[in-house]
LONU-791898 format. One record per atom (N, C-alpha, C): atom name; x, y, z; residue in one letter. Coordinates in Angstrom, 3 decimals. Each point is the difference from the previous one (the first is absolute). Layout:
# residues N
+-------+----------+----------+----------+---------+
| atomo |        u |        v |        w | residuo |
+-------+----------+----------+----------+---------+
|    CA |        X |        Y |        Z |       A |
...
+-------+----------+----------+----------+---------+
***
This chain:
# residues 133
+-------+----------+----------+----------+---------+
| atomo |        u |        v |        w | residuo |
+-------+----------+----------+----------+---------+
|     N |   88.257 |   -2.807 |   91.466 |       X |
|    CA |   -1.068 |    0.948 |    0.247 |       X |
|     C |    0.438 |    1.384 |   -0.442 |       X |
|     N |   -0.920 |    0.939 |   -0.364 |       X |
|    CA |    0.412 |    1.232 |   -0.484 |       X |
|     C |   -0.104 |    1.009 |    1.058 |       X |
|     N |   -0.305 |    1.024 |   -0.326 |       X |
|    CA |    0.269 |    1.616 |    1.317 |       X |
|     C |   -1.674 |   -0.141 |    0.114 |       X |
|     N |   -0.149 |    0.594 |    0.807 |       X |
|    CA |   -1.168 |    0.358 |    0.511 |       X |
|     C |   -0.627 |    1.059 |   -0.784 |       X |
|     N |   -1.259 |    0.259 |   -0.350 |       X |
|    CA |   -0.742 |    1.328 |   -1.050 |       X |
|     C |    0.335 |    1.196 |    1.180 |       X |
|     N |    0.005 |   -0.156 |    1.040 |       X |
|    CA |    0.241 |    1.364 |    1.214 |       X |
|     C |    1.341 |    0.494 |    0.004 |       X |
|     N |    1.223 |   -0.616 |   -0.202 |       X |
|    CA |    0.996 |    0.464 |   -0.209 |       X |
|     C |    0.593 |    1.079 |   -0.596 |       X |
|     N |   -0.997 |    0.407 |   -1.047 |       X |
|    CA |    0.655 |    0.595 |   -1.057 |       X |
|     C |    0.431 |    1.775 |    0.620 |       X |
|     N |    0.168 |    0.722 |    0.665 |       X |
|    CA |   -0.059 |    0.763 |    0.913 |       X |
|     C |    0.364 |    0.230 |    0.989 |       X |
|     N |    0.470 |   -1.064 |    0.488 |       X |
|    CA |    0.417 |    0.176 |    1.612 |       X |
|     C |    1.103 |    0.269 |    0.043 |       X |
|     N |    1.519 |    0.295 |   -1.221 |       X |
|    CA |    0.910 |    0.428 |    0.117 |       X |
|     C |   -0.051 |    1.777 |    0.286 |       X |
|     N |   -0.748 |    0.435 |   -1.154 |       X |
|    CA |   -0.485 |    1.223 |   -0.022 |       X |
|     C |   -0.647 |    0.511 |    1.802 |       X |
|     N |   -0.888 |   -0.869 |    0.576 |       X |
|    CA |   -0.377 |    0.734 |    1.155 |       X |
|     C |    1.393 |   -0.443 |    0.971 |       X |
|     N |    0.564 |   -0.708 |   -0.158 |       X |
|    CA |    1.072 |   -0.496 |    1.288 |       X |
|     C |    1.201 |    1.593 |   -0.556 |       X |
|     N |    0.058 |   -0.001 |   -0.861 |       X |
|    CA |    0.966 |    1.530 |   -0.741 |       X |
|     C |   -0.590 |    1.040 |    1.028 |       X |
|     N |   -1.201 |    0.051 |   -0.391 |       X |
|    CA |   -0.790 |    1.433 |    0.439 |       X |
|     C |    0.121 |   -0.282 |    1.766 |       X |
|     N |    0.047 |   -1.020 |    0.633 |       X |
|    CA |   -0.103 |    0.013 |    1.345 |       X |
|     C |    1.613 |    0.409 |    0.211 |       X |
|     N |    1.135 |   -0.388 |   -0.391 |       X |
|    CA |    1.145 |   -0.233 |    0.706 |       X |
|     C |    0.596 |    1.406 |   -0.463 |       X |
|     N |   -0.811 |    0.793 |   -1.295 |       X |
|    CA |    0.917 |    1.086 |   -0.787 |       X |
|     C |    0.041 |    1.261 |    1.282 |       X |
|     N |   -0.932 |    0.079 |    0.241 |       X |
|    CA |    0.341 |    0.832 |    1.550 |       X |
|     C |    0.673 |   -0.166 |    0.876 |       X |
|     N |    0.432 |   -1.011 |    0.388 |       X |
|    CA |    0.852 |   -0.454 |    0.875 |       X |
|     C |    1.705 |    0.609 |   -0.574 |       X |
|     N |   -0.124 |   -0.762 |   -0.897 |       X |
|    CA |    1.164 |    0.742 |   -0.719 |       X |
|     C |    0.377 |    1.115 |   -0.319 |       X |
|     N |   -1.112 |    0.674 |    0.001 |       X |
|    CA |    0.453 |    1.715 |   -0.224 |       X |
|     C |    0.524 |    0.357 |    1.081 |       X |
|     N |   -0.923 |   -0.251 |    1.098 |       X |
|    CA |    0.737 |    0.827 |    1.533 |       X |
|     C |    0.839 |   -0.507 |    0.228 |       X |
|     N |    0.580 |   -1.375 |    0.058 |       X |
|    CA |    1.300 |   -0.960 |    0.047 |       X |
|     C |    1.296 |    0.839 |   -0.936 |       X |
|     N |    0.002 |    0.622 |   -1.148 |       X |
|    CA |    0.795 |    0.309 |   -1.199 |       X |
|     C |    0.237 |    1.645 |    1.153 |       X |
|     N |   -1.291 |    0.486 |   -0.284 |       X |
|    CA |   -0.413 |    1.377 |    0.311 |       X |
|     C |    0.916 |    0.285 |    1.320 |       X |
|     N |   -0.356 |   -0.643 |    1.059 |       X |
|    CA |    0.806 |   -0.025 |    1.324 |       X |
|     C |    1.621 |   -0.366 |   -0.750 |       X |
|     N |    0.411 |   -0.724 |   -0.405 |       X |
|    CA |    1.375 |    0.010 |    0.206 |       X |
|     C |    0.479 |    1.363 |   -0.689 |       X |
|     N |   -0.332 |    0.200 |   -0.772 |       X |
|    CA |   -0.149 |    1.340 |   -0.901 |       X |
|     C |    0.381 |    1.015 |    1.068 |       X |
|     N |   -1.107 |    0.559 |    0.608 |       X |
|    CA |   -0.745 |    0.802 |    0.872 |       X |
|     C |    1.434 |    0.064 |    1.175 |       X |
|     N |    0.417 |   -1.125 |    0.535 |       X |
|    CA |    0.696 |   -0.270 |    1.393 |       X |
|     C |    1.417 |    0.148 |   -0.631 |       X |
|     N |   -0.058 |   -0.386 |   -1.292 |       X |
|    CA |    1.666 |    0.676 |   -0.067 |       X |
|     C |    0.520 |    1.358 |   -0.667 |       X |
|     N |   -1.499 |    0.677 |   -0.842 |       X |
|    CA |    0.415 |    1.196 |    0.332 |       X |
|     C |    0.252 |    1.044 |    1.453 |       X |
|     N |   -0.695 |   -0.688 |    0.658 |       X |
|    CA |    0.074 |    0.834 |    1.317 |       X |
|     C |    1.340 |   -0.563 |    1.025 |       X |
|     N |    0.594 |   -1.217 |   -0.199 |       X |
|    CA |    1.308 |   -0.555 |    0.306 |       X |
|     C |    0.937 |    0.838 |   -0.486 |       X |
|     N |   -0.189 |    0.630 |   -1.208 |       X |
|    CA |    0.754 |    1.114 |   -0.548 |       X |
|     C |    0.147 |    0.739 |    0.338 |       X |
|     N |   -1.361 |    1.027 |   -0.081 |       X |
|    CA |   -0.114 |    1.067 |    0.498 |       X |
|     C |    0.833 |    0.303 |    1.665 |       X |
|     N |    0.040 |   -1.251 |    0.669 |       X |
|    CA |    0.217 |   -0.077 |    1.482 |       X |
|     C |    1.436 |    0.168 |   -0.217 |       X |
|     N |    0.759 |   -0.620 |   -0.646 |       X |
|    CA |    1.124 |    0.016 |   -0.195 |       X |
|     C |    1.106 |    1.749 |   -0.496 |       X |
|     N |   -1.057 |    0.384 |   -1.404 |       X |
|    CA |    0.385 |    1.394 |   -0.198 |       X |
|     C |   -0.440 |    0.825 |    1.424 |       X |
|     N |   -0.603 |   -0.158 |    1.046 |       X |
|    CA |   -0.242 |    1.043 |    1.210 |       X |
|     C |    1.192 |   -0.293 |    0.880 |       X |
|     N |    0.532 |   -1.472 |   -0.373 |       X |
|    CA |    1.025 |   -0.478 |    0.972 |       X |
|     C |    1.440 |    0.804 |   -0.244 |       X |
|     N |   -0.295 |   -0.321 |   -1.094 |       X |
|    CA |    1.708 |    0.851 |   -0.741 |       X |
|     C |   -0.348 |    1.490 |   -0.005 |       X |
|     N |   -0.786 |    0.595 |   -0.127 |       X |
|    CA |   -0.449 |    1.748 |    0.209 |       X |
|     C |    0.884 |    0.314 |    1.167 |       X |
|     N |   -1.054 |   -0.679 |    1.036 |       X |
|    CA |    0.540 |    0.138 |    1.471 |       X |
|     C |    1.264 |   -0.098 |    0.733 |       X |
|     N |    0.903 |   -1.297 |   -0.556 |       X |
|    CA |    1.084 |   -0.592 |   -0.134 |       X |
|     C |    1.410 |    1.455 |   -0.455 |       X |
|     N |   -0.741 |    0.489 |   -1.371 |       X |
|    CA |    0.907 |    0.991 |   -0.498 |       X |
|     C |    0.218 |    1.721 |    0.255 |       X |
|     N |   -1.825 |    0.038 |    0.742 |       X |
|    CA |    0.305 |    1.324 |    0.783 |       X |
|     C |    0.368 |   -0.110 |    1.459 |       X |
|     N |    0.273 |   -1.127 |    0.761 |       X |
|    CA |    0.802 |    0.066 |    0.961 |       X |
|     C |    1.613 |    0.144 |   -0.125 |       X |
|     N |    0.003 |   -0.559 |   -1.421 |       X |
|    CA |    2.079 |   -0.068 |    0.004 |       X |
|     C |   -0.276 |    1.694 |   -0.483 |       X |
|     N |   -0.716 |    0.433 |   -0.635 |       X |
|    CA |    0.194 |    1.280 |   -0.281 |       X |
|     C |    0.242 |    0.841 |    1.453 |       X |
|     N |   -0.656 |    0.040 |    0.578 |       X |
|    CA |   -0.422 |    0.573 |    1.718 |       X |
|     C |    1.626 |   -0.406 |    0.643 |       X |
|     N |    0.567 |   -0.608 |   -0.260 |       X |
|    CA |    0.916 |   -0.927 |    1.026 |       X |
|     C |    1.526 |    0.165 |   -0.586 |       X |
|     N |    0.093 |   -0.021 |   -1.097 |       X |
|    CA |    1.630 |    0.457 |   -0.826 |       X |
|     C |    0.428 |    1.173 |    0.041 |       X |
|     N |   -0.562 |    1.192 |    0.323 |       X |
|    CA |    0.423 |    0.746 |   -0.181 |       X |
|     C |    0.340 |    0.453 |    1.819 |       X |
|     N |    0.680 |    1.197 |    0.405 |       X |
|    CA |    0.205 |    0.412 |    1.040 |       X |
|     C |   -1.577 |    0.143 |    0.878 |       X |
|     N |   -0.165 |   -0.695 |    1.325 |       X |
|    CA |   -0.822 |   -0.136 |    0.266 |       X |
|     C |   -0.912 |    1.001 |   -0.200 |       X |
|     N |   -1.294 |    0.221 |   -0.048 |       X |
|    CA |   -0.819 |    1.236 |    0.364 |       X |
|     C |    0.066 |    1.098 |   -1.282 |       X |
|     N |    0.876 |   -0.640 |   -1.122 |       X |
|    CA |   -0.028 |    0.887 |   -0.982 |       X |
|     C |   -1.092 |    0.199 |   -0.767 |       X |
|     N |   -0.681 |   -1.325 |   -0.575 |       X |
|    CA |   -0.720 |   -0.493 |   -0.638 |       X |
|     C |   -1.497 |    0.352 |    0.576 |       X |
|     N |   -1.115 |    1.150 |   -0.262 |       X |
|    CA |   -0.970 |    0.505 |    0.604 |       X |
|     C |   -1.407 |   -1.886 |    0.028 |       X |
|     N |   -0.850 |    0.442 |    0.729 |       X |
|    CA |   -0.843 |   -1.248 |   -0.722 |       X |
|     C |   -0.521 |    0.298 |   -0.925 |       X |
|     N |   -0.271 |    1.020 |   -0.561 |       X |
|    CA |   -0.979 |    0.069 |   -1.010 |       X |
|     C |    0.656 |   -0.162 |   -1.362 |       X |
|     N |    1.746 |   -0.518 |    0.204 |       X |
|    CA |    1.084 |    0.009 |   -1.483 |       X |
|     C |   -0.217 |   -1.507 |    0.164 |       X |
|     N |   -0.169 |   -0.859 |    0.890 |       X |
|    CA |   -0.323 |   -1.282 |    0.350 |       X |
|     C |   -1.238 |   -0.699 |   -0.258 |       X |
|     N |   -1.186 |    0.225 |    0.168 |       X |
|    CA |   -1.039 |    0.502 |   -0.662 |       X |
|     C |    0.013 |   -0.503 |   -1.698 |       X |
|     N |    0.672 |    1.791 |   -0.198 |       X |
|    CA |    0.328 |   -0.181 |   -1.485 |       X |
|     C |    0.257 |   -0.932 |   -0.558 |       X |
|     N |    1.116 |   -0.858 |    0.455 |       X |
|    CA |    0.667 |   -1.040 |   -0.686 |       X |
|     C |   -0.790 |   -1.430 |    0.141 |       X |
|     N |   -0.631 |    0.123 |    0.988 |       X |
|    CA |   -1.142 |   -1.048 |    0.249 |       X |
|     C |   -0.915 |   -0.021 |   -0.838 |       X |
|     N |   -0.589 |    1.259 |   -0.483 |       X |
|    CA |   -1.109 |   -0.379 |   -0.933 |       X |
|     C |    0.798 |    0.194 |   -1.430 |       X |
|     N |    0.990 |    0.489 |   -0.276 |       X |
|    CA |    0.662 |   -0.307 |   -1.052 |       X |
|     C |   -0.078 |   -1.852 |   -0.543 |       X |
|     N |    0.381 |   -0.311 |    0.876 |       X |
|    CA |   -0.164 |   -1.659 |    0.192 |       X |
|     C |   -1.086 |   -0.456 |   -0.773 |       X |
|     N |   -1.234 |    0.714 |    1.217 |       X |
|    CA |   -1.196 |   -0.409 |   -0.623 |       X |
|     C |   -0.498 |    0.270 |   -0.866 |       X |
|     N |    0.575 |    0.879 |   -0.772 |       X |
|    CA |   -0.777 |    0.280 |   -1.015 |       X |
|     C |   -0.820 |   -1.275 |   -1.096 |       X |
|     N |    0.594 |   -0.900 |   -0.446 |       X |
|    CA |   -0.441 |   -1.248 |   -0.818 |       X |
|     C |   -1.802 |   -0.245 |    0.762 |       X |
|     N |    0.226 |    0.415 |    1.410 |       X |
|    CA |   -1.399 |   -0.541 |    0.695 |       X |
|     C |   -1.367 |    1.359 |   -0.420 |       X |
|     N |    0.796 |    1.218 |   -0.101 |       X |
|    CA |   -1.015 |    1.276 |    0.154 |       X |
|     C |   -1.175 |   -0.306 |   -1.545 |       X |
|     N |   -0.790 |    0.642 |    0.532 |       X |
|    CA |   -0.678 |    0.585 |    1.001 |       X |
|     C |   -0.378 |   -0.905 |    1.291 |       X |
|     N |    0.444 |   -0.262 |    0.744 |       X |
|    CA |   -0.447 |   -0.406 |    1.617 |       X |
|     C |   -0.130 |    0.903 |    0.966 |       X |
|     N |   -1.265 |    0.178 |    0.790 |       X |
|    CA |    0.451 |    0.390 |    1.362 |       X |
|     C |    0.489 |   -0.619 |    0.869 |       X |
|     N |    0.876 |    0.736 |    0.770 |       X |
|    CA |    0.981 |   -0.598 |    0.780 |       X |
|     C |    0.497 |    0.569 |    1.189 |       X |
|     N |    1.054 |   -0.169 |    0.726 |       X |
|    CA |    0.314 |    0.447 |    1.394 |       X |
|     C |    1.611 |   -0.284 |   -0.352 |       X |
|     N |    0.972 |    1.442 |    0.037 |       X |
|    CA |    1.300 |   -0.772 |    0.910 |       X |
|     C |    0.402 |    0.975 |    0.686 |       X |
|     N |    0.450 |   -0.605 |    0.851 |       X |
|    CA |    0.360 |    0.225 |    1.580 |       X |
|     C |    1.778 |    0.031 |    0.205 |       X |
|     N |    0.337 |    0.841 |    0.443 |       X |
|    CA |    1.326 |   -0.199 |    0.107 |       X |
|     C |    0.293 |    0.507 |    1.343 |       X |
|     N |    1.059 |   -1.043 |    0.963 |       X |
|    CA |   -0.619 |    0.541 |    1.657 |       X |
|     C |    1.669 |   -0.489 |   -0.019 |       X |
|     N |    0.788 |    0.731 |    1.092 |       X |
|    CA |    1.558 |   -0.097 |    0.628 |       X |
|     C |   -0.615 |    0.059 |    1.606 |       X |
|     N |   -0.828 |   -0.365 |    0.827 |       X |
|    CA |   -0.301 |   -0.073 |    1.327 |       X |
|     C |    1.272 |    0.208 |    1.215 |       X |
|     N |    1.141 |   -0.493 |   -0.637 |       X |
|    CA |    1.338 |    0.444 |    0.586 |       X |
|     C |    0.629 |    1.236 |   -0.044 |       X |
|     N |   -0.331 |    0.214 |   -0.984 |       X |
|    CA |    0.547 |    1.093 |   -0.602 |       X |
|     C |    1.137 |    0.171 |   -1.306 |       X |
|     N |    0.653 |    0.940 |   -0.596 |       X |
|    CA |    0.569 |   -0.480 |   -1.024 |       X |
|     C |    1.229 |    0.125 |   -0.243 |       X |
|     N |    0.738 |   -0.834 |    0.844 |       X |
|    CA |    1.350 |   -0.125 |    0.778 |       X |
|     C |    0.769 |   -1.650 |   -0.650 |       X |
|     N |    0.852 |   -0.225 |   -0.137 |       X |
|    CA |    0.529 |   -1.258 |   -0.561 |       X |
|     C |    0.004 |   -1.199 |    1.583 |       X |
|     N |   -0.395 |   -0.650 |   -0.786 |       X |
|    CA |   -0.355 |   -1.212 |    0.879 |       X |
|     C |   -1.636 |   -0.475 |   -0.038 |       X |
|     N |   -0.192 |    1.098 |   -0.034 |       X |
|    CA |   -1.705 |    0.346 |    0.198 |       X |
|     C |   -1.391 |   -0.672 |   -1.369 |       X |
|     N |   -0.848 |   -0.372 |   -0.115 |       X |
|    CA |   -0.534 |   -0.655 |   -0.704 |       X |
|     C |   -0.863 |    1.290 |   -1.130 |       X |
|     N |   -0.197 |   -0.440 |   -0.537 |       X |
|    CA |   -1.015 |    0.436 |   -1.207 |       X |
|     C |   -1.039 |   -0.292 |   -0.096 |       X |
|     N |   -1.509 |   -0.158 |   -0.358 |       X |
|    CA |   -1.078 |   -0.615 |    0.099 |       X |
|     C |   -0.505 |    0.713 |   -1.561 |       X |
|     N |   -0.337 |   -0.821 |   -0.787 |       X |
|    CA |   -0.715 |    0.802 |   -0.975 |       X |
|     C |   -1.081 |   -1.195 |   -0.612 |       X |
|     N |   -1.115 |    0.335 |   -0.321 |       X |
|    CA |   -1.338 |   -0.940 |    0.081 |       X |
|     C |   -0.460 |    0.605 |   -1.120 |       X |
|     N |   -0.784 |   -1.137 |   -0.804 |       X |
|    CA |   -0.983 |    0.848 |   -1.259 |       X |
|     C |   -1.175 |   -1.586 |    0.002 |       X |
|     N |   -0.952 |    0.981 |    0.033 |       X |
|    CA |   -1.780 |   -0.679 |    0.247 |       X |
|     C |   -0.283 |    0.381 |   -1.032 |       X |
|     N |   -0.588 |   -1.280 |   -0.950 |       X |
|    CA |   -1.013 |    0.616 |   -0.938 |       X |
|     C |   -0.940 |   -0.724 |   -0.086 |       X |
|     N |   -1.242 |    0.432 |   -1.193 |       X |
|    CA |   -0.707 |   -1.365 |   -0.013 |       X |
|     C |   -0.141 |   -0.696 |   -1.534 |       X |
|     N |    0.375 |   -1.124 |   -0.330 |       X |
|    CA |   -0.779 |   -0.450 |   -0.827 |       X |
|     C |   -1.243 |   -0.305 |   -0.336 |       X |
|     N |   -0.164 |    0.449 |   -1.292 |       X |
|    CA |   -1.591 |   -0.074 |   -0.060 |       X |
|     C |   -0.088 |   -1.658 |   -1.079 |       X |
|     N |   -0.983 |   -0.765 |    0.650 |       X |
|    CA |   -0.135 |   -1.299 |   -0.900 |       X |
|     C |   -0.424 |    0.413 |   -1.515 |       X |
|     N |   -0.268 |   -0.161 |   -1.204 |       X |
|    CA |   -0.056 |   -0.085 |   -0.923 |       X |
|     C |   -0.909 |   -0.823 |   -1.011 |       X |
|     N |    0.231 |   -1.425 |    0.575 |       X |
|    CA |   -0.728 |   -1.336 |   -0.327 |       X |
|     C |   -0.707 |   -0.693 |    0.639 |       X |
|     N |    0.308 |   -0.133 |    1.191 |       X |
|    CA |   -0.747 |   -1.105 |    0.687 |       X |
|     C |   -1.104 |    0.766 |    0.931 |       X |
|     N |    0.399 |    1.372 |    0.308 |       X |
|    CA |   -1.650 |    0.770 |    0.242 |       X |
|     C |   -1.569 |   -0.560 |   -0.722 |       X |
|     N |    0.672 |   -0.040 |   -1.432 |       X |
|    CA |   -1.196 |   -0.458 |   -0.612 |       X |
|     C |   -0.537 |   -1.109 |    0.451 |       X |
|     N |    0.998 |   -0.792 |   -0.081 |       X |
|    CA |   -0.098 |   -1.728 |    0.338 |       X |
|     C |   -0.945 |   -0.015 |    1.259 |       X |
|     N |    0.457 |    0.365 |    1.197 |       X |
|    CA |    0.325 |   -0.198 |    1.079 |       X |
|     C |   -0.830 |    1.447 |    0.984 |       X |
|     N |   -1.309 |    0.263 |   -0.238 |       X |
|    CA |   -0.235 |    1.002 |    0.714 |       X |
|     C |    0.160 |    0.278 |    1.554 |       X |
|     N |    0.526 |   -1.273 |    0.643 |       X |
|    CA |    0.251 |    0.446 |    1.458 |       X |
|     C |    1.649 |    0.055 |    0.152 |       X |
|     N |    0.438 |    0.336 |   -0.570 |       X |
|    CA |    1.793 |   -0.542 |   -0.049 |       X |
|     C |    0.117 |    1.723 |    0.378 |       X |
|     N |   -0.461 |    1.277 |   -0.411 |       X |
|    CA |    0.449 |    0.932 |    0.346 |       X |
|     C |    0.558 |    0.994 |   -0.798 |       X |
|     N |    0.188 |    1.266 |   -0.541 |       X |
|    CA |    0.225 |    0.716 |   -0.893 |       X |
|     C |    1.241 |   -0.054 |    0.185 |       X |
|     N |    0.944 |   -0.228 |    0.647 |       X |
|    CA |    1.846 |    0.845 |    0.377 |       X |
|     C |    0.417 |   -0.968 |    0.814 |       X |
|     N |    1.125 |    0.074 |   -0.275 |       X |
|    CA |    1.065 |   -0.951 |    1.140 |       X |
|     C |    0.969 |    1.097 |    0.304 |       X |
|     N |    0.350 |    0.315 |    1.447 |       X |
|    CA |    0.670 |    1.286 |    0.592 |       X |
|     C |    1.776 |   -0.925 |   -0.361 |       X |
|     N |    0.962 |    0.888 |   -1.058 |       X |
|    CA |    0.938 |   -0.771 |    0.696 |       X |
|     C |    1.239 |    0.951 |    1.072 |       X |
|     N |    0.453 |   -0.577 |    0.254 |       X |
|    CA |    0.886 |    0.726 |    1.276 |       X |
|     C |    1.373 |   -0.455 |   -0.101 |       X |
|     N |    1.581 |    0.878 |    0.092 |       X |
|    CA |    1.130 |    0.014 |   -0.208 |       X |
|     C |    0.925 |    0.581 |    0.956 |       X |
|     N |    1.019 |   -0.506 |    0.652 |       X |
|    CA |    0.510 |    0.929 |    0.924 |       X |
|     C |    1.321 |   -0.264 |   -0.358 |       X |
|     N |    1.538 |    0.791 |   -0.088 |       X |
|    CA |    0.683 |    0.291 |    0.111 |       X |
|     C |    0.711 |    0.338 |    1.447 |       X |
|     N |    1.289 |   -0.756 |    0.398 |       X |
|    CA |    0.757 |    0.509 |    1.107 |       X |
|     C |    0.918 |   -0.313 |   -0.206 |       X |
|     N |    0.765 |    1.369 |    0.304 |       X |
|    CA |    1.712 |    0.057 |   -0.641 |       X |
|     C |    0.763 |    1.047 |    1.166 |       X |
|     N |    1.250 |    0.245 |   -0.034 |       X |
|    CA |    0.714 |    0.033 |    1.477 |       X |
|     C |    0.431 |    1.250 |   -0.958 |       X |
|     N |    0.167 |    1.144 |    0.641 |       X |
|    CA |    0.860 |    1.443 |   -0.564 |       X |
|     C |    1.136 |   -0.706 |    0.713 |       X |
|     N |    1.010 |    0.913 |   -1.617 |       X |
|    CA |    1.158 |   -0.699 |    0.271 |       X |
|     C |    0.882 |    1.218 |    0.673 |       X |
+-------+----------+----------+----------+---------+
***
């Protein structure tokens, strides 16, 4: 027996049904590991203006030279708005902890389009704690 006369087409519409699927499927992994990144460069920012804050004689290091070196970090991410926070709640005495935090947000890119309820930004968040030595 031969193909059916209806056949001739149905590869073409089964394409057109599944090709969406695949974009946001491609798009999302895309999408989720630039921002796995991005999470990572806020991790090491944070990470490197606490040893900054913490090597030197306690209390030397102002926050706002800490700061500095934090968004030095970030730079690869800017333009972002963002938040960092740099808090010694102990005070800045050896033994004593460090706290330094950087909030930003990612903004989605791709899958906004896709995906109109998914949300414009994913907030990410980083904290640093290190002991003055």
């Amino acid at each position: 027996m031969g193909k059916l006369r209806g056949e001739k087409g149905s590869v073409a519409v089964e394409f057109a049904i599944l090709m969406p699927l695949l974009f946001v499927f491609i798009f999302g992994i895309i999408e989720f590991g630039l921002a796995l990144c991005n999470k990572q460069i806020i991790t090491n920012a944070c990470r490197e203006g606490a040893r900054r804050g913490i090597v030197y004689p306690a209390g030397s290091v102002s926050d706002d030279e800490i700061k500095e070196t934090v968004s030095y970090y970030l730079q690869p991410l800017m333009p972002l708005d963002g938040v960092i926070d740099v808090d010694h709640p102990e005070g800045q005495m050896p033994g004593k902890p460090l706290y330094v935090t950087a909030t930003y947000r990612y903004d989605f890119w791709a899958l906004d389009s896709f995906i109109p309820g998914l949300g414009d930004s994913l907030t990410l968040s980083s904290q640093a704690v290190m002991i003055y030595e």
